[in-house]
C-alpha positions as CSV (number, residue, x, y, z in Angstrom):
1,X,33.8,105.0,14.5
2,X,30.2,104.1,13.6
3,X,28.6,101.9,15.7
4,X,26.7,98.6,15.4
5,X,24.1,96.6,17.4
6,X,24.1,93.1,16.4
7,X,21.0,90.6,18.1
8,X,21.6,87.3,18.1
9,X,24.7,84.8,18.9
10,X,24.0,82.2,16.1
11,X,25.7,81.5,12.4
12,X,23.5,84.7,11.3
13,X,25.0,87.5,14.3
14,X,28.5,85.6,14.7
15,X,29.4,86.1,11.2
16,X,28.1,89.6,11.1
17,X,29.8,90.5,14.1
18,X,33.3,89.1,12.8
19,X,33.2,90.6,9.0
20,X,32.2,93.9,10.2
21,X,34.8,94.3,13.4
22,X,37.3,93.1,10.6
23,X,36.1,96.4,9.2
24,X,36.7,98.0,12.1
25,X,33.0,99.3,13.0
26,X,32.5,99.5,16.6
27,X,30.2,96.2,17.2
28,X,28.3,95.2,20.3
29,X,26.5,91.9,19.8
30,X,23.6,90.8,22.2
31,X,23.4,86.6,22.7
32,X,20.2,85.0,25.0
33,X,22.9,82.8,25.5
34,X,27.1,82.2,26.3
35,X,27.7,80.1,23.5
36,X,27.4,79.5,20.1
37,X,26.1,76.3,19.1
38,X,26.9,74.5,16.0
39,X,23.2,72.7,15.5
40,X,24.3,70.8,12.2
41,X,26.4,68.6,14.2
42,X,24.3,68.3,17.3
43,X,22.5,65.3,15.8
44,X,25.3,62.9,17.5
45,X,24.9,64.2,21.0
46,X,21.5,62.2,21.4
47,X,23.1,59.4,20.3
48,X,26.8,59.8,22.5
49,X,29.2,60.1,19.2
50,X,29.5,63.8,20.1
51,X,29.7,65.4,24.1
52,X,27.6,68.6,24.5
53,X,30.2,70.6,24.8
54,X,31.8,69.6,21.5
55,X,29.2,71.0,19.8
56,X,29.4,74.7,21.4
57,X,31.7,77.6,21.3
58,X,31.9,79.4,24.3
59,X,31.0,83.5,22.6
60,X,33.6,84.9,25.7
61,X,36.2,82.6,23.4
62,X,34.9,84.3,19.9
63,X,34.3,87.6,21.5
64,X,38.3,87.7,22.2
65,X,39.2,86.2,19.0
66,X,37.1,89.0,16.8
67,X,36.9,91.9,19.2
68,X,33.5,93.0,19.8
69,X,31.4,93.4,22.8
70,X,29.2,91.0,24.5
71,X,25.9,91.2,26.2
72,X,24.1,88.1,27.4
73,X,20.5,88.4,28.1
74,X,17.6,88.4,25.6
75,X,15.3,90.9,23.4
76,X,12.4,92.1,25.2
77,X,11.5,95.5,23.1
78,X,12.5,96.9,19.1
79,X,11.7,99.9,18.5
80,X,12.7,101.0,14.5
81,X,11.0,104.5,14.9
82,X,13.0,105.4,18.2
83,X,16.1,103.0,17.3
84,X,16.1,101.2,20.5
85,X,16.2,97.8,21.4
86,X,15.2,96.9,25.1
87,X,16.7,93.7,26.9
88,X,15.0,91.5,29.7
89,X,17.3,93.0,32.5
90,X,15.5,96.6,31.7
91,X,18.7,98.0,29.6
92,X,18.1,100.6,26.9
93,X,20.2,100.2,24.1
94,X,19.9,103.4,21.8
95,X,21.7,105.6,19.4
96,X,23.3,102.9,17.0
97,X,24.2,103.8,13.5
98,X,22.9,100.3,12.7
99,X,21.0,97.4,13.7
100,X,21.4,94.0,12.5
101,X,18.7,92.0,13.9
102,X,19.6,88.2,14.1
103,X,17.4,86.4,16.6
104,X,16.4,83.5,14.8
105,X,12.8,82.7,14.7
106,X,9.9,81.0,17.3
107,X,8.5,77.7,16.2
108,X,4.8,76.8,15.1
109,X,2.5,76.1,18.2
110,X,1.3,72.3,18.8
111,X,-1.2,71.5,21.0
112,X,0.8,68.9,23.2
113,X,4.3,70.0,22.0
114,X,5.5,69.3,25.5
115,X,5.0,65.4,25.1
116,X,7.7,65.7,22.4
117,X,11.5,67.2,22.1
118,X,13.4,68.7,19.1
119,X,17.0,68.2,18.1
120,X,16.3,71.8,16.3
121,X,14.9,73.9,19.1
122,X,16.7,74.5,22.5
123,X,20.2,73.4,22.7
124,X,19.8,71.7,26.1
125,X,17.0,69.5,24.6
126,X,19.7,67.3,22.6
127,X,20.9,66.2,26.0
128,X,16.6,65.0,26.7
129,X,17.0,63.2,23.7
130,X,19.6,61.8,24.9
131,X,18.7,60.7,28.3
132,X,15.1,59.5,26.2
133,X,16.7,57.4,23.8
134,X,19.2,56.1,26.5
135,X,16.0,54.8,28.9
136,X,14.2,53.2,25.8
137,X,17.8,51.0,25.6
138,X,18.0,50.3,28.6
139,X,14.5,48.6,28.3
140,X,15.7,46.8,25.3
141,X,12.8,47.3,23.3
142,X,9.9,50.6,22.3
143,X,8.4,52.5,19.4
144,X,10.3,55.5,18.2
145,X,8.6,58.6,16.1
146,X,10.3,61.3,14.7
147,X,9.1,64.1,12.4
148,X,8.7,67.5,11.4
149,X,6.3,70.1,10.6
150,X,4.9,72.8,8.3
151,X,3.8,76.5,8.0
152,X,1.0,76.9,5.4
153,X,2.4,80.7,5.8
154,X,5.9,80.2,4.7
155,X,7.3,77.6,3.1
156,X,10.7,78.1,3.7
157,X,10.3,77.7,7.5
158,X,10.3,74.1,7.5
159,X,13.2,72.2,8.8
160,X,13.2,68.5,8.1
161,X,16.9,67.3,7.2
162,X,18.0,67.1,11.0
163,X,15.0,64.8,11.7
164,X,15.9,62.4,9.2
165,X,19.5,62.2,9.7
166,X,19.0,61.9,13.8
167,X,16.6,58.9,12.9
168,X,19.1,57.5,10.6
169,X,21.7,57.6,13.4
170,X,19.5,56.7,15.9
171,X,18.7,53.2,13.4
172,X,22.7,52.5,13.4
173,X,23.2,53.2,16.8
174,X,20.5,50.5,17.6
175,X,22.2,48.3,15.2
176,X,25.4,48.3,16.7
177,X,24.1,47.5,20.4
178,X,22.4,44.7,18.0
179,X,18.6,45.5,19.2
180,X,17.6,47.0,16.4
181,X,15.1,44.7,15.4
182,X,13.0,45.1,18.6
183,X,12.6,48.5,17.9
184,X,9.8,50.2,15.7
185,X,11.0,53.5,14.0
186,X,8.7,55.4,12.0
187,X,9.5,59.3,10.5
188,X,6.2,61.4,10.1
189,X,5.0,64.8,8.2
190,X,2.1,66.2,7.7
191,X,3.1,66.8,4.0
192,X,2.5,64.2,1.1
193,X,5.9,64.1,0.2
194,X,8.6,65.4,2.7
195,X,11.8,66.4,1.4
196,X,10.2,67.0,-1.8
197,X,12.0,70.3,-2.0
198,X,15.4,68.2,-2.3
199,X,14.3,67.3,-5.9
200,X,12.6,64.5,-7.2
201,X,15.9,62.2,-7.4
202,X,16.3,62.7,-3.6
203,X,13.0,62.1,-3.3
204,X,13.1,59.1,-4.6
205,X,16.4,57.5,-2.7
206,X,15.2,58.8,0.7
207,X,11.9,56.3,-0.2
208,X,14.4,53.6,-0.7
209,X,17.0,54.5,2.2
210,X,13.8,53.9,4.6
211,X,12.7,51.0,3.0
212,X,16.0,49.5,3.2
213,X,16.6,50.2,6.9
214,X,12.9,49.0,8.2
215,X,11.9,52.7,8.6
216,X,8.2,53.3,8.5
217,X,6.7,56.2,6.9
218,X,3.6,58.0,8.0
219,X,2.8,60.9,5.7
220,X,0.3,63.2,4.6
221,X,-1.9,63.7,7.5
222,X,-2.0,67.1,9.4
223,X,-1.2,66.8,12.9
224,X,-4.0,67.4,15.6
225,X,-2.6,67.3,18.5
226,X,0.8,65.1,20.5
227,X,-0.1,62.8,23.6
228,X,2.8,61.0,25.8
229,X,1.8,57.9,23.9
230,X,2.4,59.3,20.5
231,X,0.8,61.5,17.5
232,X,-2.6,61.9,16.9
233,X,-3.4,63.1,13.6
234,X,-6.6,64.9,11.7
235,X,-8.5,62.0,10.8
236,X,-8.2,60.9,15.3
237,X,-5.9,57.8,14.2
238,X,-3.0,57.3,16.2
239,X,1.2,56.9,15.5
240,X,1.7,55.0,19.1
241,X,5.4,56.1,20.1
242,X,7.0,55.4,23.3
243,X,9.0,58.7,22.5
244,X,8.4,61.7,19.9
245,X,11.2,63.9,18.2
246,X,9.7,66.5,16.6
247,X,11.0,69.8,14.5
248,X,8.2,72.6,14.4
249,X,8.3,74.9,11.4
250,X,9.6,78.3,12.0
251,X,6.9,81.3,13.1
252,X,7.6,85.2,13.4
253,X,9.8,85.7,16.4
254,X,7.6,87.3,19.6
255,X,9.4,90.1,19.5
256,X,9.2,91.0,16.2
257,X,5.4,90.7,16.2
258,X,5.0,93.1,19.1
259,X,7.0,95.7,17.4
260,X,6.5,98.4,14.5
261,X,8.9,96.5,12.1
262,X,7.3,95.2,8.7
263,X,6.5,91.4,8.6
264,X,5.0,89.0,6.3
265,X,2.1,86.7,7.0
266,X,3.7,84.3,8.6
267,X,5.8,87.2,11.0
268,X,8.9,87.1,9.8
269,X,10.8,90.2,8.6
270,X,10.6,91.6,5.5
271,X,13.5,93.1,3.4
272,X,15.0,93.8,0.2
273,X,17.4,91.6,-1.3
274,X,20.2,93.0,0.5
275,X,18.5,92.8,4.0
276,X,17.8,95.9,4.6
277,X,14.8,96.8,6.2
278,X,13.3,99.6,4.0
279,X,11.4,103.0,5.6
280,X,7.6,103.5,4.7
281,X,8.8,105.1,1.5
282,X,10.9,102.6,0.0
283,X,14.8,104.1,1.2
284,X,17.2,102.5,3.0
285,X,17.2,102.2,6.8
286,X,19.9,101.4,9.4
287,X,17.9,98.1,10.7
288,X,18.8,95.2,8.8
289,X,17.6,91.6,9.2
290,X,19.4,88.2,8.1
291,X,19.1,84.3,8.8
292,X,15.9,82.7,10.2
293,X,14.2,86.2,11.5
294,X,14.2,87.4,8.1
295,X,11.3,86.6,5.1
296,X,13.0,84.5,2.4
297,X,11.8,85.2,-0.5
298,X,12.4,83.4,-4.2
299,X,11.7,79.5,-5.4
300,X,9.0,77.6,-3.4
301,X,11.9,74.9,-2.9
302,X,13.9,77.7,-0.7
303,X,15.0,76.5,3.1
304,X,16.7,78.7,5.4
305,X,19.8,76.9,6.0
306,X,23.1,78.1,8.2
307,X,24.6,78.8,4.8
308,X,22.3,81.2,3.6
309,X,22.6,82.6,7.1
310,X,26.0,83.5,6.9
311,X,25.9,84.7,3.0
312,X,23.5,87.5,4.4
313,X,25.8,88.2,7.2
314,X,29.1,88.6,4.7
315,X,26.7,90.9,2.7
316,X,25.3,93.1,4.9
317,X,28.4,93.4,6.4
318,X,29.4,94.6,2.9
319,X,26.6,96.5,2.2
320,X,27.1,99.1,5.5
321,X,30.5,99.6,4.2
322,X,29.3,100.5,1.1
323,X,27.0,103.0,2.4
324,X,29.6,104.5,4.8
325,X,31.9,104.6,1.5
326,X,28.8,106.5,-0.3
327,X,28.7,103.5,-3.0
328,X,25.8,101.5,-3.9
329,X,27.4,98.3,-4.9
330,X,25.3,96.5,-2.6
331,X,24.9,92.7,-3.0
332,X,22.1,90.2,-2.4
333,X,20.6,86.6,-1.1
334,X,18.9,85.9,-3.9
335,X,21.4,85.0,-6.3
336,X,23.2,82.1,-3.8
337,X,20.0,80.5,-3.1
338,X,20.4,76.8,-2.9
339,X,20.0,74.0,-0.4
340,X,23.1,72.2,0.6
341,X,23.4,69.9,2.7
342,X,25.4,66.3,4.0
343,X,23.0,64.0,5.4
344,X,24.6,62.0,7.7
345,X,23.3,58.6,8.8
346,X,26.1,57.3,11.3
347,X,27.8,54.9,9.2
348,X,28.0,57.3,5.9
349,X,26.2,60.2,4.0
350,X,24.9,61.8,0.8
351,X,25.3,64.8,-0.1
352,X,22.1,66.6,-0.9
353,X,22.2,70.1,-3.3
354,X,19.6,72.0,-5.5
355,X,19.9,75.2,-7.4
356,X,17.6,76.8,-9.9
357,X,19.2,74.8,-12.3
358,X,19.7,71.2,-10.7
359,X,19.0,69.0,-7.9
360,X,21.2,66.1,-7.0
361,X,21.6,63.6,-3.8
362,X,25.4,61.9,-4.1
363,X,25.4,58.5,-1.5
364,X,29.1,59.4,0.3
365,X,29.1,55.3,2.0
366,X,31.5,55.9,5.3
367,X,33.3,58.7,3.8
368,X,30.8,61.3,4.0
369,X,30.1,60.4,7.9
370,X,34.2,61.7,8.3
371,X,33.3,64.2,6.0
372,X,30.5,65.8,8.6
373,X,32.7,65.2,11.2
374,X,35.4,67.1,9.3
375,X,33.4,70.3,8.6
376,X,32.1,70.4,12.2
377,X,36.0,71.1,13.6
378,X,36.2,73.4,10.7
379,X,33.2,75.2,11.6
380,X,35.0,75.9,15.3
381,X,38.0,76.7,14.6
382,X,37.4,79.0,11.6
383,X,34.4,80.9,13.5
384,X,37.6,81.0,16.0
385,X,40.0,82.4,13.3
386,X,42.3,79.6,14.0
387,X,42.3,78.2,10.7
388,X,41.3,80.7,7.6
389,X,37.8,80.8,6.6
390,X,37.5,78.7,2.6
391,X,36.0,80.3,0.0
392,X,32.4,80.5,-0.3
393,X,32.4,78.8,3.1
């Protein structure tokens, strides 16, 4: 039974480990952490709608559900030439017949990122959020900032929907305590037109959702540095905030940029269409990468999303098949590229989509909200194999 190191516990690794034990391939995957956390749906645990815990999956629960084994501890070393991976706790793991790396990627480097937290970087910091947003109540009144950033490297690093729909529900959890008005919210980017990549239609309804919920917009100004008393930006003027959410753009994971595998400019992997990381010659060989590690490539509108994630993962699961078959029916990213995506706002939705044909936001008032909520218990309990896994999903 051919073996197969998976690194990384998130949509990209789970997925990859359950399609290929399905297979039957002998899979060990490696986790910096004992759970697997559903990050889409994480936006309500700053705000109390959602416990911490309802938004994990314990890995000992999937591990028993799919089969494979489980290491917790993190990457230190990869070595492609000597096809060994080293963890933190000084194990060797060698002698795989494949290598699916799956660690997600480091975030951009801010000079005074510690004044601020992010709903997309550790778990744990949804629970800061939290305990941030719950002081600023309890004083009745405050400026609130959130944002995101950019990598002029990469553009499909950036990360901006789960800022804008934690801000949304932060503005209706306000509103139902009834002291929304004595707070100032205010979303920045550095970028001239965030969300742009949505289309120009979503564009344009995002401009009016902030208009109509008092939000104030603060774009086009690079970011120079974060203080505890807000943003300053290039130009030394100053977004006052009494607390600062903010989403760095992906980087090139530390590991990665320390070892002899093939990166972009911006460090993240590169691959062929079917995630394969190919030798100096242009063949195939046994390390694959997928999900946030890897370089996207295609439209400039691209995003790597959890979607796209776990389309890789069902694909390269395929793909090593296919090469332990001898075939060569291998199959790629590039043609499901799309973003997709419900924006939730607390009290409703819209449901956000682009292709290389069309781009569309769909307002889902109330229904889409349930609709979120739906598709989080789905996430758990298919990744469980509880309930059967819906096409294309």
């Amino acid at each position: 039974m051919k073996k197969i190191l998976i690194l990384g516990g998130g949509f990209a690794g789970v997925d990859a480990a359950a399609h290929l034990k399905k297979m039957n391939f002998d899979v060990t995957l490696v986790s910096d952490r004992d759970y697997f956390y559903i990050f889409p749906t994480s936006i309500w645990v700053p705000t109390r709608e959602s416990e911490f815990e309802d938004v994990c999956v314990d890995l000992k629960e999937l591990q028993k559900a799919h089969g494979f084994e489980l290491i917790i501890d993190s990457v230190a070393e990869i070595s492609k030439a000597d096809n060994s991976v080293k963890l933190q706790n000084g194990t060797l793991l060698s002698g795989f017949d494949y290598t699916i790396l799956a660690m997600g990627a480091s975030k951009m480097k801010h000079k005074g990122l510690e004044n601020t937290l992010s709903i997309c970087g550790n778990p744990k910091q949804s629970l800061d959020i939290r305990y941030a947003l719950d002081a600023l109540v309890s004083k009745g009144h405050g400026k609130i900032a959130m944002g995101f950033g950019g990598n002029p490297k990469d553009s499909s690093a950036v990360r901006g929907g789960p800022g804008f729909e934690l801000l949304f529900n932060v503005h209706n959890m306000l509103k139902k305590k009834g002291i929304r008005d004595n707070f100032e919210l205010t979303f920045f980017a550095p970028m001239p037109e965030p969300g742009k990549r949505m289309g120009s239609n979503a564009l344009k309804m995002m401009d009016v959702m902030f208009n109509k919920l008092g939000i104030k917009q603060h774009f086009g100004k690079k970011i120079k540095m974060f203080e505890k008393g807000g943003i300053i930006f290039e130009d030394d003027s100053k977004l006052e905030a009494d607390f600062t959410m903010f989403i760095p753009a992906g980087a090139g994971h530390e590991v990665v940029i320390n070892s002899d595998l093939p990166t972009n400019e911006a460090g993240f992997i590169k691959t062929d269409d079917y995630s394969c990381i190919l030798n100096e010659d242009g063949s195939l060989s046994n390390f694959y990468a997928i999900g946030d590690i890897a370089a996207l490539e295609g439209y400039d509108w691209r995003a790597k999303q959890g979607h796209i994630a776990e389309v890789m993962a069902k694909n390269v699961a395929h793909n090593i098949q296919e090469r332990e078959n001898g075939g060569n029916e291998f199959k790629g990213y590039d043609a499901h590229l799309n973003i997709l995506c419900v924006m939730d706002s607390g009290d409703g939705a819209a449901f956000v989509y682009r292709d290389a044909k069309r781009a569309f936001m769909l307002p889902l008032p109330v229904i889409g909200h349930w609709l979120k909520k739906g598709w989080g218990v789905y996430c758990r309990n298919s990744k469980l194999g509880k309930i059967p896994r819906l096409p294309g999903m």
